[in-house]
Every structure is written in structure tokens, then in C-alpha cells.
C-alpha positions in Angstrom: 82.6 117.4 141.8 84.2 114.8 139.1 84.4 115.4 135.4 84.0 112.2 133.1 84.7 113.2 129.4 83.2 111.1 127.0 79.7 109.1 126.7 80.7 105.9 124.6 80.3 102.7 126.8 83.1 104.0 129.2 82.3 107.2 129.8 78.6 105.2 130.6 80.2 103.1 132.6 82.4 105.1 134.8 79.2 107.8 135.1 77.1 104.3 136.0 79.8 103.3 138.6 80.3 107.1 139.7 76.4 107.4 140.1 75.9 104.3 142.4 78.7 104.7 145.0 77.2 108.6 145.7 80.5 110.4 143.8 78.7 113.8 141.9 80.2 114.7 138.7 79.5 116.1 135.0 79.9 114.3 132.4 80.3 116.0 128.8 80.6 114.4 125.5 80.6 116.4 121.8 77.7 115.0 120.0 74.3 115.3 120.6 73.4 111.5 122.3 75.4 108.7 124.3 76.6 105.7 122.2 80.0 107.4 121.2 81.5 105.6 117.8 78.2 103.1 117.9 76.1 106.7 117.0 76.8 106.4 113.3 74.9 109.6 113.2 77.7 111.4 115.6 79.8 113.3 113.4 82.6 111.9 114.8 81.9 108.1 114.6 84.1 106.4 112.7 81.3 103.3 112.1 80.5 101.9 108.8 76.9 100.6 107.5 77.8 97.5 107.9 79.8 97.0 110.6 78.9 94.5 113.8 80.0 93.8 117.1 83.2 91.4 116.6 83.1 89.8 119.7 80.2 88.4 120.6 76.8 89.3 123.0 77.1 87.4 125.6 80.9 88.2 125.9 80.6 91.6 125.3 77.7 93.0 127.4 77.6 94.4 130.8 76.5 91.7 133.3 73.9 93.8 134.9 72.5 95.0 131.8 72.4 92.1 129.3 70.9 92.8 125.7 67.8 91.2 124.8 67.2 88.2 123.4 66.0 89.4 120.1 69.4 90.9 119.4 71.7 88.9 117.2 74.8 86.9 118.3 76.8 89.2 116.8 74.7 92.7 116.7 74.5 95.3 114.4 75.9 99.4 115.3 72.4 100.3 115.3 71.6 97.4 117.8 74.7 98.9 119.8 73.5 102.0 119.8 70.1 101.6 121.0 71.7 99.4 123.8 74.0 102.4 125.0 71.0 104.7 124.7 68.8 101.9 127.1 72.0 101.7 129.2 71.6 105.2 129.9 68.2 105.7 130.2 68.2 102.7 133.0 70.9 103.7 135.0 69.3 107.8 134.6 72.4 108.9 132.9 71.1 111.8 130.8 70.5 114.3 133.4 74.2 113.8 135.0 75.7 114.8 130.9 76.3 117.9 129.5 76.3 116.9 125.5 77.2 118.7 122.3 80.1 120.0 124.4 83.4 119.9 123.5 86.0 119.7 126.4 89.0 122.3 125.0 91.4 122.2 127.4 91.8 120.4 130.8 95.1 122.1 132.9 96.1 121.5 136.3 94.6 124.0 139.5 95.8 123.6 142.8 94.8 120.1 143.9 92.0 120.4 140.8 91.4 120.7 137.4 90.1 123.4 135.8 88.5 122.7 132.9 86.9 124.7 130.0 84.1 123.7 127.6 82.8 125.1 124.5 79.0 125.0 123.4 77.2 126.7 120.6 80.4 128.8 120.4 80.3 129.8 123.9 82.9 129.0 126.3 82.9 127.9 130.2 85.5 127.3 132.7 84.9 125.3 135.5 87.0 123.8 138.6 86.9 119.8 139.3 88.3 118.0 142.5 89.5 115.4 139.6 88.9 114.2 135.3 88.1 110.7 134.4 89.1 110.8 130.7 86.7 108.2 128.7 86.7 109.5 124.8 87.9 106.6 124.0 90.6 104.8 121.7 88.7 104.9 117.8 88.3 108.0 117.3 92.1 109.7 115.7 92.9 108.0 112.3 96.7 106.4 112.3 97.4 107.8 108.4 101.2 106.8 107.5 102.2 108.1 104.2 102.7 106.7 101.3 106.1 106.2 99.5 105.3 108.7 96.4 101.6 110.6 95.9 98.3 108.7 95.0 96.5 110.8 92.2 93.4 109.1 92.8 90.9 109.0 95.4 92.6 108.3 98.6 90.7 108.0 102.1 90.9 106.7 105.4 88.7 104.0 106.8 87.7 106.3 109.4 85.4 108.4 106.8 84.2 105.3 105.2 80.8 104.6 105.9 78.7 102.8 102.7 79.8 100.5 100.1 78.6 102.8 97.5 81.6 104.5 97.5 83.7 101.7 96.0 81.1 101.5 92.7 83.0 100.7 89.4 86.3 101.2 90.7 89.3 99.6 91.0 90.1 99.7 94.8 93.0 98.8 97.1 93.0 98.8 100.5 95.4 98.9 102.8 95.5 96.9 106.1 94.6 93.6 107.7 92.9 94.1 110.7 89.2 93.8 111.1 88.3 96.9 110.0 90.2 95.7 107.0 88.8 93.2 106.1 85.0 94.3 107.0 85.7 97.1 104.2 87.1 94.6 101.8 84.2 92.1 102.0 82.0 95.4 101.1 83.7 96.2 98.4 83.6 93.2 96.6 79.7 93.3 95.7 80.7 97.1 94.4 83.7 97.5 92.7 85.9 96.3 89.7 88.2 95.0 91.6 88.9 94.8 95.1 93.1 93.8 96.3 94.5 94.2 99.7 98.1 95.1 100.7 99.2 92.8 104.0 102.9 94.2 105.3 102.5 90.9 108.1 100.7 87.7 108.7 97.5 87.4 111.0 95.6 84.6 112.6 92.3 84.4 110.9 89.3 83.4 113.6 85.5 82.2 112.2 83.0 84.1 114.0 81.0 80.7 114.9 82.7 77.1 115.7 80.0 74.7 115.7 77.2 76.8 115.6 78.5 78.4 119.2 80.5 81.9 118.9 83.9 81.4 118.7 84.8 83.8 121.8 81.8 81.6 123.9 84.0 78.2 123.6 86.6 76.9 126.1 88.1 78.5 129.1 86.7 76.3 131.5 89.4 74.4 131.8 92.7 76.5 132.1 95.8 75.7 130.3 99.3 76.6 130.2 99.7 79.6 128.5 102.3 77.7 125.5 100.4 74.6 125.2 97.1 77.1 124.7 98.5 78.9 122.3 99.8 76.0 120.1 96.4 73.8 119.9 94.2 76.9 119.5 96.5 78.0 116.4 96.5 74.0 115.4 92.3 74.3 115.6 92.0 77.1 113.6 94.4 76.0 111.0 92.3 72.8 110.9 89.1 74.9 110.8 90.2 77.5 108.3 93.6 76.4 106.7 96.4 78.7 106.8 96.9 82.5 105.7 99.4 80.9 103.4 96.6 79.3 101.5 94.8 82.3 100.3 97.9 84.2 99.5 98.5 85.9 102.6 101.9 85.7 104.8 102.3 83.9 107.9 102.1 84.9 111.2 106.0 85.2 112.6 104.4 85.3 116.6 102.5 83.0 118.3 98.6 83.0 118.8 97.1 85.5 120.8 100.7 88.2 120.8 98.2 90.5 118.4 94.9 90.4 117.9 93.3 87.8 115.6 91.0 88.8 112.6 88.0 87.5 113.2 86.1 87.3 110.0 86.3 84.5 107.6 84.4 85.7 104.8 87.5 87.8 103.7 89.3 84.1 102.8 85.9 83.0 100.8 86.2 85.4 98.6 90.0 85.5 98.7 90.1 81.8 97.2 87.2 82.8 95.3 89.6 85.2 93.6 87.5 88.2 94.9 90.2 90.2 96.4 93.6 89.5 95.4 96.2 90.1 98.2 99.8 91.9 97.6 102.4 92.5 100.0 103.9 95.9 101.2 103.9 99.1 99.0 107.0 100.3 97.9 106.4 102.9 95.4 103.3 105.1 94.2 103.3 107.2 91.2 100.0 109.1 89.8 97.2 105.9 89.7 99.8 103.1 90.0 100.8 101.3 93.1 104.3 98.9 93.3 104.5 96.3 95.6 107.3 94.5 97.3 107.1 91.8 95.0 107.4 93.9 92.0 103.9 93.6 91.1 102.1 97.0 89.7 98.5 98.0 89.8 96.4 100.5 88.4 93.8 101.8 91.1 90.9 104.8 91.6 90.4 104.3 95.1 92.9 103.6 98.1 91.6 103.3 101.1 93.8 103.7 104.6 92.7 100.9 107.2 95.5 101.7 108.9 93.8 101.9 112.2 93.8 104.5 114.8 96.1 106.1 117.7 95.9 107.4 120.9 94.5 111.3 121.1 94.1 113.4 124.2 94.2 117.2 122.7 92.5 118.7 125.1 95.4 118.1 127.8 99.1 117.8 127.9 100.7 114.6 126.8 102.7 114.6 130.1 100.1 115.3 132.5 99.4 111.5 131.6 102.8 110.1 132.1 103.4 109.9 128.3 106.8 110.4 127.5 108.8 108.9 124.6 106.5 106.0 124.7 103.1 104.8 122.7 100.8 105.0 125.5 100.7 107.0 128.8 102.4 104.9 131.6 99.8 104.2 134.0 99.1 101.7 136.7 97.0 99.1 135.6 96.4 101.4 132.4 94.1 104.1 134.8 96.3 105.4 137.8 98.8 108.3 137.1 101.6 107.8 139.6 101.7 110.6 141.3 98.2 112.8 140.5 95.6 110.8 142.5 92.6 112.6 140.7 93.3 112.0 137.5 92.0 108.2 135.7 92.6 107.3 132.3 89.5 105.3 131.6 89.1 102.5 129.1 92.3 102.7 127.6 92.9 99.0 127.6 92.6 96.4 125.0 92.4 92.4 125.2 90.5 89.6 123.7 87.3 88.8 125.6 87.6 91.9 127.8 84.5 93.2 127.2 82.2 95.9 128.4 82.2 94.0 131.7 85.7 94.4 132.0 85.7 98.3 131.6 83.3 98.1 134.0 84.9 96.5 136.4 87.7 98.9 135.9 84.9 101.8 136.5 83.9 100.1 139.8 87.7 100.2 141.1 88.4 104.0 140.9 85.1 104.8 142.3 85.8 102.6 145.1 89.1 104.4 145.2 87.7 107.7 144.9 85.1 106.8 147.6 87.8 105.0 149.6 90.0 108.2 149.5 87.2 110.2 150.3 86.9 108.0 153.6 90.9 108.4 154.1 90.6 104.4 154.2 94.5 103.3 154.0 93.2 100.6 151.1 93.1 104.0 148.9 96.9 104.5 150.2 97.9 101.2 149.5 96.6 101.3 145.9 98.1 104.6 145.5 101.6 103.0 146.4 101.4 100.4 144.2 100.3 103.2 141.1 103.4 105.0 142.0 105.9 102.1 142.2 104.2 100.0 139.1 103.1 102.4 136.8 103.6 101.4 133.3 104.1 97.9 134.2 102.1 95.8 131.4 99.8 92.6 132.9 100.8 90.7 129.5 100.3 87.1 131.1 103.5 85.8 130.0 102.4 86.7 126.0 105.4 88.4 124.0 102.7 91.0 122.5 104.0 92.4 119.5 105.4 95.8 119.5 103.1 97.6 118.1 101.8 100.8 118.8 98.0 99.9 119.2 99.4 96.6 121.3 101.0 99.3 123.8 97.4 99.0 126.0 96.9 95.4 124.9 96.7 93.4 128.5 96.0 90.1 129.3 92.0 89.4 130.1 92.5 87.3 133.1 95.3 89.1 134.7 94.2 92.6 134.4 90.4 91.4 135.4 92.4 88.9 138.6 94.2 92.5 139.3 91.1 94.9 139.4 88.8 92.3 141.4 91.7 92.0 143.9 91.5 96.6 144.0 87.7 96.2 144.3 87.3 93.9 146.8 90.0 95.2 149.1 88.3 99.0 148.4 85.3 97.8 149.1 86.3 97.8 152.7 86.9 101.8 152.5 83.1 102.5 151.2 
């Protein structure tokens, strides 16, 4: 018996993959209903009112579950949620989940796990031949402090969730990504004044290019990786002008070595004088914030988009390999090199990956676990490889920045080319 932990889209996916190659297991997730983060009503979603998919549908869904027509380009958490809820219902999910269970503490036993769960303040500790670990990657605010204290309202975007928070005041927020800049187009139609502090330069990306979702166009014909990077970045500066033209910094790395914003409202209402962008903070006393440039402002409300970081709490950090480093070292971002039982599920990032590339990855170690079941030397061979590459990042030739939320960032078409390769060579173990 398996234990998956977690019932966001990976945990549904690895339970989906688990289910239809015959492997039992249990899956357990805290709230009350699958969907993870897209559940705004799970206490522990960090979704906003108004947030939407930012990649779109038809990049984004799993291929043998597509979202109906009816559903926008670009869907709506609520449209996400009831999608993970059909998901689950198709595939006959529930029964397999044990849910409003919080997973305490997962600890090595023999060639197992033993694991203990709490629910409705009552404990249980159970053993399992091996954890897939699938709570995903949103969920533990990143919340670096601030030189000096803020005597106003400060939050983090993980506990923002309406617009009506920002009413009347004077409100800075802190970040670029797209969390960012979601929050900051909300705020304008709410508060007195809405500015944004940028430490570095991003590459800005419209959600639609000709009517067609940005994400949908090209990639039918394949092109080296430098000459890619240079006319997609001379497109979108054509499209959308440079960051330099709404008062944002440059980008000092190529295209595609982070991950683009992809909202273009935030520049409308930066050169509508909306939101006024400032550069690093450098000083905070009582209300007022100092900038790098000098510049001080009086705010009520600061609000952290400062992203999120990897959290496992229920299990040693170096039963994953995760030593002195920003991520666990794992093969292909899943295998531990040496505890064959042991996956770390959906902890990968890239642009265009998709649920049907977490699904693919779901496939592969339930062919392994199947294939290792069999004693089928395609599960050794991919255990050799997890020992000798471990750690090793499928980057594509992209000098990702070093960041810690790029330390899982791999590149779409290797890392799908890689798993493919696993699952059709395990295939032959099943």
C-alpha cells in the first residue's frame, strides 16, 4: 500500500495514474474536497477572487480529460475547481482519499514508511511500502523582512483574497511576478493609490497575440534555443514596448532564464499613471517607505507578493536529499537516489508544462513502481540513472536565473523528451 499526500491536481494525478496501473494506496489531503489551492474555500488556499489560470486551457489541461468548451480561454479558480472536482469524480478518486487529514509526520521503517495522521484531533499511525509527496509548491509564504518596521497594515499575498481590502488606502506592493501584478491591477479600482516596488526587470507577455493565447502560438517549427530567445523578446517588445517604458527596469538575462509576467493590463494602467513603480526598499520607518532612488512614500497597506518556498514539515529535509541547497536533489525532480519508495511529486516548474506534464511524470513512477513490482531490470536501469544523476537540472541550455523558486524550473521539452523516454521503456516491465 502507497501513500499519496496531497489532492491538488498532482496528488489527482498521481492517485489517477496509481489507480489505472492496479498500485493500492491512500491518499490524504487537509481540507475537506480535492482541488487543493483552486478550493478558495480550503483554508489553506492561497487563491484570490479574481485570480485565473495564467496559462491557457488548451495548454494547461490533462489530455484525457479536456475542460469543456463553455470554459473560458483563460478560466476562472472556480472554473478550476469544479474541473479538479469532475476530474475526480471521473476517474472515482473520492473513495481512494482520506480528507480533512493532516499528514504529521512521515519517518522511515524498515523498507517502509510509517506514517501518522491526525483527524478531528485524533491520531493514527499507519505503515506504507512507499509516500508520493504531492502538497504542492503554493502553499508556504516566502516573507523576507523589511529593512526597519512597517506601522501599518502589512500582509502577505498569500492571505489576500478580495479587493476590498485595499479601499481608501494608500497601498504598496511589493513584487513583480504574477501574483504581483494580478493584486496590483485589483487595487487600482479600490484604493488611493496603488505603487509597486520592482528589485529586477521582467519580460512582460499579453495573454492573447492576435486573438490566439499567447502560450497556443509557435512551436511547430523548432529553433535554436539563442536565435528563439532573441526574436520572441524582439516580438514582445514590438507588441508591448519595453519595461523601460512604463518605468520599470530592464531585464539583465535573456528570455525565458525566469518566468515571464504574463499580464499586460498592469502596463495600462502603469502609463495610465495608475500604479507608480519604485525600485528596491531600503529603509522603513513607522508609515513611510524609502526607496533606492531616494524617493519616500507614505502608505496604510504593504502587501508581501513575495512568492512562496518549498515546505515539507511533516518529514525531514534530508530524507529528500535537501542539503545546503534550495530544492531537494532529485532525479528528474521525483527519484531520491538511493530510497526507491520515496517520489517527490510535482515539484517542477516550466513554461507550458502543464497539467499534462505532471501527468506524464505521474505515469512514469507508476510504471516504475509497477515495473519494480515485476523485478523488470527497466526499474533497475532507471534506479541507476536516479542514483548517478540526481540533482542534475534538464535546463535546455537556458542560464536560469538563480533564484530560489527557479531551483525546480526545467525545461518543457527536455524534461517531457526525458519522462516519455522512462515511460515508454517501463512500459515494457507492466
Amino acid at each position: 500500500m502507497y501513500a499519496v499526500i496531497g489532492a491538488g491536481p498532482m496528488g489527482l494525478a498521481t492517485a489517477r495514474n496509481l489507480n489505472k496501473y492496479d498500485i493500492p494506496f491512500i491518499g490524504f489531503d487537509l481540507n475537506s474536497d480535492v482541488g487543493g489551492l483552486w478550493d478558495i474555500d480550503n483554508p489553506h488556499s492561497t487563491m484570490y477572487q479574481s485570480a485565473h489560470l495564467i496559462s491557457s486551457k488548451g495548454m494547461t489541461e490533462f489530455s484525457e480529460f479536456p475542460m469543456p468548451d463553455e470554459v473560458a480561454t483563460y478560466p476562472h479558480h472556480s472554473e478550476m475547481k469544479r474541473y479538479f472536482q469532475s476530474y475526480a469524480r471521473h476517474f472515482d478518486l473520492y473513495r481512494h482519499y482520506e480528507l480533512s487529514t493532516r499528514v504529521v509526520r512521515v519517518e522511515r521503517n524498515g523498507d517502509g514508511w510509517q506514517i501518522t495522521t491526525e483527524r478531528d484531533g485524533e491520531t493514527q499511525s499507519r505503515y506504507f511500502d512507499g509516500v508520493l509527496i504531492a502538497n504542492g509548491t503554493l502553499h508556504t509564504p516566502n516573507q523576507p523582512s523589511l529593512p526597519g518596521k512597517f506601522e501599518g497594515e502589512l500582509m502577505h499575498s498569500c492571505d489576500y483574497r478580495d479587493a476590498a481590502v485595499f479601499d481608501g488606502k494608500r497601498v504598496l506592493i511589493v513584487g513583480c511576478g504574477n501574483s504581483a501584478c494580478d493584486i496590483a491591477v485589483d487595487a487600482v479600482h479600490r484604493a488611493a493609490s496603488v505603487d509597486l516596488s520592482v528589485r529586477r526587470g521582467y519580460y512582460f507577455l499579453p495573454k492573447f497575440i492576435g486573438g490566439k493565447p499567447t502560450d497556443s502560438i509557435g512551436g511547430k517549427l523548432k529553433l535554436p534555443r539563442g536565435l528563439k530567445q532573441r526574436l520572441d523578446a524582439r516580438l514582445i517588445r514590438l507588441i508591448v514596448g519595453k519595461p523601460s517604458d512604463y518605468g520599470l527596469p530592464e531585464p539583465s538575462y535573456r528570455m525565458y532564464e525566469s518566468h515571464p509576467v504574463i499580464n499586460s493590463l498592469v502596463l495600462h494602467h502603469l502609463g495610465h499613471g495608475d500604479i507608480t513603480p519604485h525600485g528596491d526598499i531600503v529603509g522603513v520607518v513607522g508609515d513611510t517607505v524609502t526607496f533606492a532612488d531616494g524617493q519616500s512614500r507614505v502608505y496604510d497597506l504593504v502587501l508581501m507578493a513575495t512568492g512562496y518556498k518549498l515546505d515539507y514539515p511533516f518529514i525531514d529535509a534530508s530524507e529528500l536529499n535537501w542539503h545546503n541547497a534550495d530544492a531537494p536533489q532529485l532525479y528528474l525532480n521525483v527519484f531520491h537516489p538511493q530510497y526507491r519508495n520515496l517520489f517527490m511529486m510535482g515539484m517542477v516548474e516550466a513554461a507550458g508544462l502543464g497539467w499534462e506534464g505532471r501527468n506524464e511524470q505521474a505515469e512514469m513512477v507508476a510504471l516504475y513502481i509497477k515495473a519494480r513490482q515485476n523485478q523488470h531490470p527497466e526499474a533497475d536501469k532507471l534506479e541507476k540513472k536516479a542514483s548517478a544523476e540526481a540533482g542534475q537540472t534538464l535546463d535546455g541550455g537556458f542560464d536560469y536565473l538563480k533564484l530560489e523558486r527557479m531551483a525546480y524550473y526545467v525545461h518543457k521539452d527536455s524534461y517531457r523528451k526525458a519522462v516519455n523516454a522512462h515511460i515508454a521503456d517501463l512500459k515494457q516491465g507492466v
